[in-house]
N, C-alpha and C positions, 0 to 999 in steps of 0.2 A: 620426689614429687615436684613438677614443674608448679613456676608461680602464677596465680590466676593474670592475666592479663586483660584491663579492660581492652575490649574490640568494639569498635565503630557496629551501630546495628543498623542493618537493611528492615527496613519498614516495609509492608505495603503500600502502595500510592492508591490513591485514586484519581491522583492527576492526569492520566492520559487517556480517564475514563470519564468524558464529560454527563455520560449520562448517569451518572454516582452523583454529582456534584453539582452539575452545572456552571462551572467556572470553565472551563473552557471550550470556547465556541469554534465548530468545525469549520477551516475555513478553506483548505488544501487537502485530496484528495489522489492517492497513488492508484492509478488502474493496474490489476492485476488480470493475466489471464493468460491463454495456453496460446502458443506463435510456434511453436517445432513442428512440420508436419502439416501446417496451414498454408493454405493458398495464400502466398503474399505476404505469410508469418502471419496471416492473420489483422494485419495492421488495417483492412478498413474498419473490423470493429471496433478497436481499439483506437482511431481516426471519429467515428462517429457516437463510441461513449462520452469521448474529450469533450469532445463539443456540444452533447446533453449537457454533460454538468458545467463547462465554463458558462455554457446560457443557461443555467438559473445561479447562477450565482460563486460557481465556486471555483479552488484555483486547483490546475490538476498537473498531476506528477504523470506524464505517458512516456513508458518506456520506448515506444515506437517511435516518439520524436526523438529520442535523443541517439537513434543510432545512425552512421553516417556511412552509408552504401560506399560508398569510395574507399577506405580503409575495412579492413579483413581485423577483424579481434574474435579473438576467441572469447567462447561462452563464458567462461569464469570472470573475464574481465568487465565482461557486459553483466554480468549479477552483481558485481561489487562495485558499479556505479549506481546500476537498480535499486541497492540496499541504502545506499546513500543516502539516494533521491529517498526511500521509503520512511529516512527517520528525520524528514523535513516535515512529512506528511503529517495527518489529524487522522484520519481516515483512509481505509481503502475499498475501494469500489472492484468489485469483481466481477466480471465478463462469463456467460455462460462458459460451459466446459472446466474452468478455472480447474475445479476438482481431479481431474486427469494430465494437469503439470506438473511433474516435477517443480519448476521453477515457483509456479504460482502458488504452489501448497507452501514452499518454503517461504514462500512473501507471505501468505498467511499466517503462519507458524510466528513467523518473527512479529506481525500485527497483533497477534493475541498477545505474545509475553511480555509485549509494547503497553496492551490496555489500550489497542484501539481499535475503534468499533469497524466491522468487517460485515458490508450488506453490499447486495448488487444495485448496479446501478439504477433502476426501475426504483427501488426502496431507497436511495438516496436520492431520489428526484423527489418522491414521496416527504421526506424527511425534510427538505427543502420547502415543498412546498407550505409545511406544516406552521 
């Protein structure tokens, strides 16, 4: 018979669930949304959600700024600066279609098990304005 061994225990948080608590306030926002197969990847919506939310208030994680046309990277290496950027964030705002990403349903995924709140941008302008 092995010996019981105390082990460190994992709690639930509510910490990166502001609206449980209210102790932390949303202040940086990661845009999520589908770019494969888009005109342009899609980047003027993701160009013109940035700029709704920095004009009311808030600071945003856009994947579309941070990729640099001149250098060739492959897709994995562009998710794993994405994810990065994703666990900087408070929140993430998602761009119609979102649901038809691969990418973006994984940025979702990992926002839930995160405990963070996940509305489109329309509702976070809403939420803003509240």
């Amino acid at each position: 018979m092995s010996p019981i061994v105390n082990r460190p225990q994992c709690y639930e948080s509510t910490f990166h669930d502001p609206h449980a608590t209210g102790e932390r306030a949303i202040s940086m926002l990661y845009v999520a949304g589908p770019m494969t197969g888009y005109p342009e990847c899609n980047y003027p919506a993701f160009m013109a959600a940035s700029w709704k939310l920095r004009n009311a208030g808030f600071r945003v994680w856009n994947p579309a700024e941070r990729v640099d046309s001149k250098t060739a990277r492959h897709y994995v290496d562009l998710l794993r600066d994405d994810l990065k950027g994703l666990l900087e964030c408070d929140g993430l705002a998602v761009l119609p279609g979102w649901e038809f990403s691969i990418g973006a349903r994984n940025e979702v995924m990992v926002a839930g098990v995160l405990r963070m709140p996940v509305k489109t941008v329309a509702e976070w302008l809403d939420y803003k304005a509240s």
